[in-house]
C-alpha positions in Angstrom: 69.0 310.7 33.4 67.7 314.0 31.7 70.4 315.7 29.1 70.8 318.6 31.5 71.5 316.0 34.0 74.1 314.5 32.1 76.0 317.6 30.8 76.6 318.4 34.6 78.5 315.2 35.2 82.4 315.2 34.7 84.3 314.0 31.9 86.1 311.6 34.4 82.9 310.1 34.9 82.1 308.9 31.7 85.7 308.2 31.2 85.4 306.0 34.4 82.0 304.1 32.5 83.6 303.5 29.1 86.7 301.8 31.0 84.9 299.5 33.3 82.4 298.6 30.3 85.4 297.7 27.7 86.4 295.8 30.7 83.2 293.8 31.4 83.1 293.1 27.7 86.8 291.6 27.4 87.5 289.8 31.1 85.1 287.3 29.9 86.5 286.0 26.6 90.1 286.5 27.7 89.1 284.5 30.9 87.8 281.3 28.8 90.8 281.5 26.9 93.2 281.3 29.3 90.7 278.6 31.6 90.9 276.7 28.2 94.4 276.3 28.0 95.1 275.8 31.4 92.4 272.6 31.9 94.2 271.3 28.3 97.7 271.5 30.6 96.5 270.2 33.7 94.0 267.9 33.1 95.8 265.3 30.2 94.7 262.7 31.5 91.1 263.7 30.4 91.8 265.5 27.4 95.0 263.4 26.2 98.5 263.7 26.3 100.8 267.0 25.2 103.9 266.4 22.8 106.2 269.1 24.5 105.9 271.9 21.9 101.7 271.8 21.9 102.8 272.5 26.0 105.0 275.1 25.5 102.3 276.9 23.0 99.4 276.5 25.5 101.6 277.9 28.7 102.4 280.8 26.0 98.6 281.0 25.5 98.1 281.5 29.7 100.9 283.9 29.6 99.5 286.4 27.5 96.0 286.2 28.3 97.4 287.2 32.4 99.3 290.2 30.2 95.8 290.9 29.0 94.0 291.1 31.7 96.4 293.0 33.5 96.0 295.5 30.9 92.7 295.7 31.1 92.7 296.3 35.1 95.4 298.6 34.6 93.4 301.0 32.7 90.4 300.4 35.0 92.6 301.3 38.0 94.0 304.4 35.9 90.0 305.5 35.7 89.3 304.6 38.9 92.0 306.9 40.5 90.9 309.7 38.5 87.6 309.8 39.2 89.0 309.5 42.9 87.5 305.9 43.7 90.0 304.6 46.7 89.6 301.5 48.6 92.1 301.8 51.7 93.7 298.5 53.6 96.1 297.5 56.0 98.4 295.8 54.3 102.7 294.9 54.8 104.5 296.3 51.6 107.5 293.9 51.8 105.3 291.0 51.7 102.6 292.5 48.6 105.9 293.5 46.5 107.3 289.6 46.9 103.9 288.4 46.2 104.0 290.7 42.9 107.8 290.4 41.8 106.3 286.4 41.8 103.9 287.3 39.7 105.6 289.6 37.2 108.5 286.5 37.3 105.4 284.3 35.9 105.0 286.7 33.2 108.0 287.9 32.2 110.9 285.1 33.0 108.9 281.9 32.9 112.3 279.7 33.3 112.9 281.1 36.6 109.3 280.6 38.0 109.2 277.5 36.7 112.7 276.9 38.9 111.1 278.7 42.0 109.0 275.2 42.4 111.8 273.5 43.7 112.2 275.4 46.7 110.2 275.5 49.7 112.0 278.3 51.9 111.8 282.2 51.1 115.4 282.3 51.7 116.5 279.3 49.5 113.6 281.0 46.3 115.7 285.0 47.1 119.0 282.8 46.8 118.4 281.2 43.7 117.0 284.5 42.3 120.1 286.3 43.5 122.2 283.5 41.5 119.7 284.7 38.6 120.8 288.2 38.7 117.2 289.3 40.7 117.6 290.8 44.3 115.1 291.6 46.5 116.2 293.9 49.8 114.0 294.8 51.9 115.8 297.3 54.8 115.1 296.7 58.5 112.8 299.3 59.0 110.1 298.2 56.3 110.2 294.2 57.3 106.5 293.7 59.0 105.9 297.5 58.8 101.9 298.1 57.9 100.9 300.8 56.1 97.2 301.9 55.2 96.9 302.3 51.3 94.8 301.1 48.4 96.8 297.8 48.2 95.1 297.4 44.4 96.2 300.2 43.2 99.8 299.7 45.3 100.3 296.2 43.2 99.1 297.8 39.8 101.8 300.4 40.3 104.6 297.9 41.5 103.8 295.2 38.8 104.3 298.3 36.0 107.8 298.9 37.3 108.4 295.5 37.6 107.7 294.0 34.3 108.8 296.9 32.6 112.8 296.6 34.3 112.6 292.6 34.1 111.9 293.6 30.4 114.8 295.4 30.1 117.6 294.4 32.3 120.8 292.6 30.7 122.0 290.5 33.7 120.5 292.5 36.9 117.3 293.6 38.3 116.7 294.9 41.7 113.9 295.7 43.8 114.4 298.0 47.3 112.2 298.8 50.3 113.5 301.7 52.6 111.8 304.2 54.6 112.2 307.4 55.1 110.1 310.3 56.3 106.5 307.8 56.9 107.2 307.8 53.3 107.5 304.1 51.5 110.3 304.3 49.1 110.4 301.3 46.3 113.3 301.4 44.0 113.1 299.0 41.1 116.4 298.9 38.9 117.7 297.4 36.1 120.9 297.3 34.0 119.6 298.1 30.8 120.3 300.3 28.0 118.9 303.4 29.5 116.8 306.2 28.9 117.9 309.4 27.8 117.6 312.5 29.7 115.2 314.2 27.4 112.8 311.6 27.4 112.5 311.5 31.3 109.2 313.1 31.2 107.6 312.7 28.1 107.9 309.0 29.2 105.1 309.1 31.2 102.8 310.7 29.1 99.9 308.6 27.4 100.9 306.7 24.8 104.4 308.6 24.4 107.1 305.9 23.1 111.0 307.2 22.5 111.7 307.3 18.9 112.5 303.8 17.3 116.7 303.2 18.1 118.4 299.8 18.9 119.5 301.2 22.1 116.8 303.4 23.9 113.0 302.1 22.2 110.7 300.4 24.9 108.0 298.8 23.2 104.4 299.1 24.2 101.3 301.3 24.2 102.8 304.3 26.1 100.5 303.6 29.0 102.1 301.8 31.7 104.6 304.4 33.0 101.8 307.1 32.7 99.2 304.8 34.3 101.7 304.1 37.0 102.9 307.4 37.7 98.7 308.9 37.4 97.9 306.5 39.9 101.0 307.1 42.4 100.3 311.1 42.7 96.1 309.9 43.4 97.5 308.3 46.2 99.9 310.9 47.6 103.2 310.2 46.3 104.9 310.1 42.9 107.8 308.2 40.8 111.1 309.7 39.8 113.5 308.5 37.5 117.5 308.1 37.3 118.5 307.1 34.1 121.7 307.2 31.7 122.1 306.2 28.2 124.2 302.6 28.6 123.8 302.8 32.7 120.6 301.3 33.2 117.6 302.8 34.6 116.1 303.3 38.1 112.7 304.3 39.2 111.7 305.2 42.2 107.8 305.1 43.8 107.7 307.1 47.0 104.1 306.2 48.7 102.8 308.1 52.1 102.2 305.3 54.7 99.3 306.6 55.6 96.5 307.0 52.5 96.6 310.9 50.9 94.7 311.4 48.2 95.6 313.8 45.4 94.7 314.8 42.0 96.7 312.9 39.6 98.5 316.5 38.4 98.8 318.2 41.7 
């Protein structure tokens, strides 16, 4: 590639380089990590037996090389969007967001996915999550309904809003499905401390955290919400937010059925 040849490319395409080469350089390392602890967990009988605590430490070790690695593909699908690579499916939205609220459960409360073991039915593993203060409602009108997205990109989004209200919530989490106007609407809510109303913006801008408090800080790099919400206008739609100081928050991803793609600021 000449220089003149290079000057005419767009910024978004070396942006999209740099993230999928920081990726190819870190998937590796964090993948032998967690492969590592996982074959010292399941295969004992091999490797010799775990006192309960050395258990504990390696399932903490798998925990956070997932988190990893979900960061990692979230900045790659972040790039991706931006430099306006989609890869449309068919796909059913109720059953991709159970799929990812079991996920984001591994993650976030491992307690309760460790308890989801014991049951074999969807309805008895939604009524033991319900006891658990976790709902999932799907309306009428979304159950078995198809829709033709980038179903990456759709669970990179959902996961965000998951993790970041099972992060947050005191007692209650929620997750909704509705549709209205061949628009997908996902509302995840939690009952935690809040956001205030002057932050509702600035929250999803790169690496924009609310000042330190007791009562409003969300930890993190600042780039999930923006990642999430960057991705989400790519694809056509967008996320709001309904949030009061003590009241909990709720955000809502609103998702054309039907693949439109966007520039992330339009």
């Amino acid at each position: 590639m000449t220089e003149h040849e290079q000057n005419e490319k767009p910024e978004s395409f070396f942006k999209d380089i740099e993230i999928e080469f920081l990726i190819h350089e870190l998937k590796d390392p964090i993948s032998i990590i967690e492969t590592g602890a996982r074959t010292l967990i399941e295969k004992q009988s091999r490797f010799g037996p775990l006192v309960p605590r050395q258990e504990k430490t390696l399932k903490r070790i798998v925990r956070n090389a997932q988190k990893a690695r979900e960061m990692l593909y979230s900045m790659l699908e972040v790039g991706r969007s931006e430099a306006g690579s989609f890869i449309c499916n068919q796909f059913m939205p109720d059953y991709v967001s159970y799929n990812v609220l079991e996920t984001c459960l591994e993650l976030q409360t491992p307690p309760i996915a460790e308890a989801l073991k014991d049951y074999a039915e969807k309805s008895q593993v939604l009524e033991f999550l319900s006891s658990q203060g976790i709902f999932f409602d799907v309306q009428p009108d979304v159950q078995g309904l198809e829709m033709q997205q980038d179903e990456t990109k759709f669970r990179q989004i959902l996961g965000n809003l998951i993790k970041n209200a099972l992060h947050f919530r005191h007692k209650r989490f929620q997750l909704i499905l509705s549709l209205k106007d061949n628009n997908l609407r996902v509302d995840v809510v939690d009952d935690g401390p809040g956001i205030p109303p002057e932050y509702h913006q600035s929250i999803f801008n790169r690496y924009m955290q609310m000042k330190e408090c007791s009562l409003t800080a969300r930890s993190g790099h600042g780039l999930g919400l923006a990642g999430a919400r960057i991705i989400a206008r790519c694809l056509g739609g967008d996320i709001d937010i309904v949030s009061k100081m003590g009241e909990g928050t709720a955000f809502r991803l609103t998702l054309p059925i039907a693949f439109q793609h966007q520039t992330a600021d339009s």
